[in-house]
N, C-alpha and C positions, 0 to 999 in steps of 0.2 A: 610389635605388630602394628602395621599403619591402616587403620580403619578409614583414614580418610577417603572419598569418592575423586576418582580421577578421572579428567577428561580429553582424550587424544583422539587423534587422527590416525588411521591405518594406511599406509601409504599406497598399497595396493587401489583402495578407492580412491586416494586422492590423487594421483596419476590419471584416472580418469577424466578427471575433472581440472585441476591444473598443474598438467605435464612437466612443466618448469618446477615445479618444487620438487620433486621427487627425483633423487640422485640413488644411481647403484654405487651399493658399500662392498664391493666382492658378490658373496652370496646372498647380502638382505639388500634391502632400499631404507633408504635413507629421507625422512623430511626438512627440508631447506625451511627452520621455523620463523628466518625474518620474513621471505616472501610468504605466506601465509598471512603473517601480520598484517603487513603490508595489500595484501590483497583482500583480505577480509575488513580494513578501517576504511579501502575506497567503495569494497560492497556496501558497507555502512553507511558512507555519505553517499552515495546514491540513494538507498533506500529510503534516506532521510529527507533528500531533494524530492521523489519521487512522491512519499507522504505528505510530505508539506505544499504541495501542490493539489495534491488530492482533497487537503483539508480545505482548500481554499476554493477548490472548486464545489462541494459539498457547501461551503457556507454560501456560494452565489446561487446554488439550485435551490435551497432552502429559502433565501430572499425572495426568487421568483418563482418559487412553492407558494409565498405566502400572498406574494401580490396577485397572482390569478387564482389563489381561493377568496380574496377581497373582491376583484374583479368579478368572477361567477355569484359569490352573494349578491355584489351590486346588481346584475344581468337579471338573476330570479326573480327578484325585487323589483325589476323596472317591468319584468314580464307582467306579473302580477296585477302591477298596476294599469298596464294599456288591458290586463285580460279584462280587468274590475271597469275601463272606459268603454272598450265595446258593446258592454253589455247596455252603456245608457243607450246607446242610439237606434 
């Protein structure tokens, strides 16, 4: 008995989604498993392009996260200070 966990495709849904892989065998259908491969290792380098751009763009809002909360303390500070000269005169 094979207790192992297995993992497939039902061809019926994936006819849905990509037509091209799914061939009729008579009465069942049939999944075409290199284009699957093949289509799922390009979803993957997109997904990878599409991440790795994200992370980069995340790292430039976080830089200028940081400089305009530098910026705003500086601002406070300067307010402060003109609030503290007004009051001499």
């Amino acid at each position: 008995m094979d207790n192992r966990h297995r993992v497939g495709l039902i061809a019926q849904e994936l006819a849905e989604v990509i037509p091209e892989a799914v061939r009729e065998n008579g009465e069942f259908l049939t999944i075409d498993d290199s284009r699957v491969f093949y289509d799922t290792v390009a979803a993957a380098q997109e997904l990878y392009r599409l991440t790795g751009n994200l992370e980069n763009k995340i790292d430039e809002v976080e830089q200028i996260s940081k400089k305009l909360a530098k910026f705003s303390k500086k601002k406070q500070q300067f307010g402060s200070t003109i609030s503290g000269l007004s009051g001499l005169t």
